[in-house]
N, C-alpha and C positions, 0 to 999 in steps of 0.2 A: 326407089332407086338405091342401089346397093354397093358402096366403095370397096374395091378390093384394094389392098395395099401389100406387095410380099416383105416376106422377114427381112430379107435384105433392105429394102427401103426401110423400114419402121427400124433397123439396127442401125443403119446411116444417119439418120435424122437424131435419133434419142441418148446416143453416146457421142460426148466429144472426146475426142483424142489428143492428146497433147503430144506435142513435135517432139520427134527423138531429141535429145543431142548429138551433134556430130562423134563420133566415135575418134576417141584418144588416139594420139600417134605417140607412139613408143621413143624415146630420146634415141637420138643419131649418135652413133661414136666412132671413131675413126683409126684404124689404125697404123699406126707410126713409125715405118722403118728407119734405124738411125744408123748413119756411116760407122765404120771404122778400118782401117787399113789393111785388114786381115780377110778380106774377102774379094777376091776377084770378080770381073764384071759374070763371066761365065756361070761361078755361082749363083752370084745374085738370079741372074735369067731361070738359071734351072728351078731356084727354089721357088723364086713366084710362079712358075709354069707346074712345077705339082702341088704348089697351097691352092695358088686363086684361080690356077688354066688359063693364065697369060699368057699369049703368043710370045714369039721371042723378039722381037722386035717390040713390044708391048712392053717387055721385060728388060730390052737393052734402054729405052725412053728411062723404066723410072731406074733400074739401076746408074744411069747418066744422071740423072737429077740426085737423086741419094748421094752420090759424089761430089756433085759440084755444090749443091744447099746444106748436107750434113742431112737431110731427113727427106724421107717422102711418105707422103699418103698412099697407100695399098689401096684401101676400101674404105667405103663408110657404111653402117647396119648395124643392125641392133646389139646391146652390149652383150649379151650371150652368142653372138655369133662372131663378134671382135675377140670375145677371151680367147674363143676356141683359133681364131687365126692366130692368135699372138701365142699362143701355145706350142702353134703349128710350126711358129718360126723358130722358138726358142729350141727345137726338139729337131729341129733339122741337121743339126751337128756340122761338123768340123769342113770346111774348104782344105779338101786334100789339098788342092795347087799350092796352097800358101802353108811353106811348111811352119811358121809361128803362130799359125792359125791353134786356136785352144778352143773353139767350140763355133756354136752357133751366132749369128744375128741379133742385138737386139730391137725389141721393137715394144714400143706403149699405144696403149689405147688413150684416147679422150675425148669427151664432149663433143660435139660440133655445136660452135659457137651459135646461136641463135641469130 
């Protein structure tokens, strides 16, 4: 009598494998619009509708919260993709409406808390 066995079998059976590890999640960061008196609600709207492509109503929610808190969360993702928003903002320049307006938004990235 003659056992045939294929590669397959005899590879499953003679090798053991050892379990991946779950694959790393990259840190969460958030970034951080902060008030100040110098920017109308309309700006705010517009500039989150060409950073993030927020609706305007999306964009009048966090511009009303940036007002009434001093700060609001935009987004949370990875820190290279936070710098590049926070850059976005910073670069967006002056709120013609408001003539004591001298420049852009600011706005900080950080951590999301665990």
């Amino acid at each position: 009598m003659t056992i045939v066995a294929s590669v397959d079998t005899l590879e499953r059976s003679s090798v053991e494998v050892a379990p991946k590890p779950p694959p790393r999640r990259q840190p969460s960061y958030q970034v951080v619009l902060w008030n100040d008196d110098d920017h109308s609600y309309e700006y705010v709207m517009e500039m989150l509708l060409a950073i993030f492509g927020f609706p305007f109503h999306k964009g009048y929610q966090l511009a009303r919260e940036v007002d009434q808190t001093g700060r609001v969360i935009c987004t949370v993702t990875t820190r290279e993709h936070a710098e590049l928003k926070q850059e976005q903002i910073h670069a967006y320049g002056k709120d013609v409406r408001v003539q004591l307006c001298a420049g852009s938004m600011s706005a900080t990235i950080e951590p999301v808390p665990e």
